[in-house]
N, C-alpha and C positions, 0 to 999 in steps of 0.2 A: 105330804107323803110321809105317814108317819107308822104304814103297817111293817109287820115285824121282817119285810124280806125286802125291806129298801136299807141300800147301803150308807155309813156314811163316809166323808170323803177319804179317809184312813184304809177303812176296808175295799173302796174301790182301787186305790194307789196300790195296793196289797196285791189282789187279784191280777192287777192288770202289769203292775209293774213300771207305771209311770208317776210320779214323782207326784205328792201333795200340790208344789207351789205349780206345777205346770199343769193340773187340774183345774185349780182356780183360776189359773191363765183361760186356760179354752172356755172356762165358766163364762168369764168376762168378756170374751169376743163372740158370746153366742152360739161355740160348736156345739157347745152340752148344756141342758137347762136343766139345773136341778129345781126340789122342791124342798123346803124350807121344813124343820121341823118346829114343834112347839116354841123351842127355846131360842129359835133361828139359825140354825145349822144348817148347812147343805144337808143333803139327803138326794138319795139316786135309786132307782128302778134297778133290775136286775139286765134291763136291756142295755144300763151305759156301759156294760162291759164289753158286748161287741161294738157297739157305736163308738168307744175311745180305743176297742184293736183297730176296726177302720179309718178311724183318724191316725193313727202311728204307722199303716199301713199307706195310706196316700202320702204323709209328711215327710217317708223315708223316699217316695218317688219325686219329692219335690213341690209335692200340689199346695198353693199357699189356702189359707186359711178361709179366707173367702168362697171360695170355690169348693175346698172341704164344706163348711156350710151348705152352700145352693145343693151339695149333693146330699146332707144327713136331712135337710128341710124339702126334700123331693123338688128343688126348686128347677135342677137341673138334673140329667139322667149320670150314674157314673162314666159310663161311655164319653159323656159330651165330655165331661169336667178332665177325662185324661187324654181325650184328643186335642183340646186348647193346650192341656201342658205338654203335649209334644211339639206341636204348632209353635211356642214359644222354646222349648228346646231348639228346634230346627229355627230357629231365625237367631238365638245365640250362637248355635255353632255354624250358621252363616256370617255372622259379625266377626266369631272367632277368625274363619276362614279367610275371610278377606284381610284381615289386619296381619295374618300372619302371611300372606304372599302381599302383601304393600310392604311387611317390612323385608320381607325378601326380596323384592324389586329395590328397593334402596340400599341392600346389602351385595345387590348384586350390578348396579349401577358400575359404570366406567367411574373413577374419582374424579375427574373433569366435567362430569354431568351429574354425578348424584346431586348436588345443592338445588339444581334444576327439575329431577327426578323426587325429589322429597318435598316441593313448592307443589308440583303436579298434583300427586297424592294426599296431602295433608289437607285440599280441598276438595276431595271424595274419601270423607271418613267409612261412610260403609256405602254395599251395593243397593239397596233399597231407596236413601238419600238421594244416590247418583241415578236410580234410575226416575224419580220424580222431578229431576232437573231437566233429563233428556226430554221425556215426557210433555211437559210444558212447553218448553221448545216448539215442541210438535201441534201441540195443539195451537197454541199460538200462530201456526200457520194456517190454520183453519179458518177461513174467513167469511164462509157461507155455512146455509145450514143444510145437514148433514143428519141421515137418519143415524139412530144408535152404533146400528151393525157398521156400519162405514165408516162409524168413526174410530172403531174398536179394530175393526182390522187396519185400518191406515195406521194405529198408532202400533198394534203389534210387528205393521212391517218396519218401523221407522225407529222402534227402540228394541234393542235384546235384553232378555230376561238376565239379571246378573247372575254369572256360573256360579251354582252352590257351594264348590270345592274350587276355587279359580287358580290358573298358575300366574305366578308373577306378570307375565307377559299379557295377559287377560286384565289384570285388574290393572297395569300403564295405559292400556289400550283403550278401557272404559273410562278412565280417569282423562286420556285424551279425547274422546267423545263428547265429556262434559264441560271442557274446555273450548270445543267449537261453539257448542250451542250458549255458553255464557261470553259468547262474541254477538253484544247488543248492535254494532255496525253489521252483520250480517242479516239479525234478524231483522233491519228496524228494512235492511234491502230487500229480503224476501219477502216483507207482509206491502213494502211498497209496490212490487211488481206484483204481488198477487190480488191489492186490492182493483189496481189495473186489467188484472187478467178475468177477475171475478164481473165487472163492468160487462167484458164482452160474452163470454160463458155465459149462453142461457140453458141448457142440458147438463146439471154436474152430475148425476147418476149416470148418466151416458157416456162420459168421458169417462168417469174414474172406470167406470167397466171396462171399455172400451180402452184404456191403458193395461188395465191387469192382464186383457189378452196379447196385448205389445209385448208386453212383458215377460209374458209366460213362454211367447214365442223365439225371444230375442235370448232369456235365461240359460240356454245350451247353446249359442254361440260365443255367448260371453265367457260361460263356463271353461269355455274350449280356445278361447285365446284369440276369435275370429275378429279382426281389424271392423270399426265400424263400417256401414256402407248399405246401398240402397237394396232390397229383397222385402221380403212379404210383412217381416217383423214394421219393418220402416215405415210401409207403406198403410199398416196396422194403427201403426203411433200416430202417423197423420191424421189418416180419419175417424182416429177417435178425438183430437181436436174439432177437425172441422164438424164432424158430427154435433159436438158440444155445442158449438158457436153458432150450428144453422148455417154451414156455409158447405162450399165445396172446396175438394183436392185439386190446386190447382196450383202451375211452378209461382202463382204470382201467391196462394195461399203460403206457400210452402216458405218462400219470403219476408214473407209477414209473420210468419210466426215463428222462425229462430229468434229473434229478439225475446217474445215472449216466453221462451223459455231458455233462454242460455243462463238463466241463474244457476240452473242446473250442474254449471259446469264450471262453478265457482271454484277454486281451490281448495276452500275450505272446507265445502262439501263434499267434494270429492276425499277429501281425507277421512272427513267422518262415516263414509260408505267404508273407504277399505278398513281404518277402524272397528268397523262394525264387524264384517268378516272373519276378522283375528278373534273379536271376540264370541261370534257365532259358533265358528269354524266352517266356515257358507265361501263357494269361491264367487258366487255373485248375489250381490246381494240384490233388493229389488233398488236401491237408490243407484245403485254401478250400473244395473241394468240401463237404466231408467238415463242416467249420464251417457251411456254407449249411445241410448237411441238419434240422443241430443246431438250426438258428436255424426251421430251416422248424416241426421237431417241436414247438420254443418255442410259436411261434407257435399252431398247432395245438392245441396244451394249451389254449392261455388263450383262443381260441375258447371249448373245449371246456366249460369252466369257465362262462363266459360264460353259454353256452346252457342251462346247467343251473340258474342260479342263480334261484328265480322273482322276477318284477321287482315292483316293490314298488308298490302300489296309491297312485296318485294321488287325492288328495283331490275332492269337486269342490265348486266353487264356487258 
């Protein structure tokens, strides 16, 4: 590049207003490729003068150097290259966010609890972390196979998305969700009853449906404060077990299978659903749901029990 309207590095610093050594900089990382004169000199085209505005133009928004590149080498569109750098804006100032309402949960701790409060937290550094622990968790409960879609929405009902702007109260809340599920004595109990439960299950498409309608049904009692107990929801939940199993609704089914699922109504889990809710802001979640129905079957049984037992003759006087 040695005709008379190519720059050299002086004249382009000149024009542009960026500095000799930070030319040679971009040279060296590939933004700008000059062409070499006789004596070996850089030398530059008339077009590196917009191609090094466009680089001072993305660098003032942040865009690192790389990604300048993929865009002056067509490698990437500008579009994509400033959508990745907001995507990475947005998950800084989601890092920013949580750390600054963690450290406002510990500034706003009782003093007899913050040492406790600060142990909690300082084991979910950010929301993204914490939501891949829940996560796993979850899948870990998965113990058949399971097409895609199924799996994707079981694990959406099963973990919340961390709040982008979270209040203190939100991020103790998911930090104590993460704490359930890093209780290896629960999991090592739910995958033991479920490889149990998976044995007699031969329809898992059928049940999980056939739950989500329980569910949905049972959702605005629960919502509404209504005491467990037997109605269509109940009756829903059952047979979408027995359905699964290839069996029938029956008080001697119905017996048989509280066992098979009172894990449900584990303390633990039970924390981790209302958990969940605070951090939702959901007044039922599907796992509370999902515990009510458990609690309603309980119930149910020991009626059932009840009514069979003959009652025992009074003396008389």
């Amino acid at each position: 590049m040695t005709d008379d309207t190519s720059l050299g590095i002086g004249d382009l610093a000149a024009l542009t207003g960026v500095s000799v050594r930070t030319i040679r900089f971009y040279c060296d990382e590939g933004v700008l490729e000059p062409g070499r004169s006789a004596g070996g000199h850089r030398r530059f085209d008339r077009s590196a003068v917009d191609r090094l505005g466009l680089v001072r133009r993305l660098r003032a928004l942040g865009l690192g150097l790389p990604a300048i590149a993929g865009v002056l080498a067509g490698d990437r569109s500008l579009e994509e290259a400033v959508a990745a750098a907001r995507r990475a804006a947005d998950a800084e100032l989601a890092a920013l966010a949580w750390r600054r309402a963690s450290l406002r949960a510990v500034e706003d701790a009782d003093p007899a609890q913050r040492a406790a409060r600060l142990d909690l937290l300082a084991a979910v550094q950010d929301g993204p972390a914490a939501r891949d622990v829940l996560l796993e968790f979850w899948r870990r409960r998965i113990l058949v196979p399971l097409p895609d879609a199924a799996v994707r929405a079981f694990l959406e009902a099963s973990v919340p998305e961390p709040p982008a702007d979270p209040a203190p109260e939100q991020v103790v809340a998911y930090a104590g969700m993460v704490a359930v599920a890093s209780d290896r004595p629960l999991l090592r109990g739910l995958r033991a009853l479920g490889r149990v439960n998976a044995e007699r299950v031969r329809d898992e498409p059928t049940l999980i449906a056939g739950l989500g309608e329980a569910v949905a049904l049972a959702a605005p009692l629960v919502a509404a404060g209504r005491a467990p107990g037997p109605g269509p929801a109940l009756d829903l939940f059952v047979a979408a077990h027995a359905a699964g199993r290839r069996a029938r609704d029956t008080p001697g089914f119905r017996r048989a299978l509280l066992p098979a699922v009172a894990m449900e109504q584990d303390p633990r889990l039970r924390r981790y659903w209302a958990l969940f809710g605070e951090v939702a802001g959901v007044p039922a979640t599907a796992g509370t749901v999902n515990a009510w129905l458990v609690d309603a079957l309980e119930r149910d049984v020991a009626r059932g029990v009840r009514n069979t037992v003959p009652a025992r003759a009074v003396p008389v006087e």
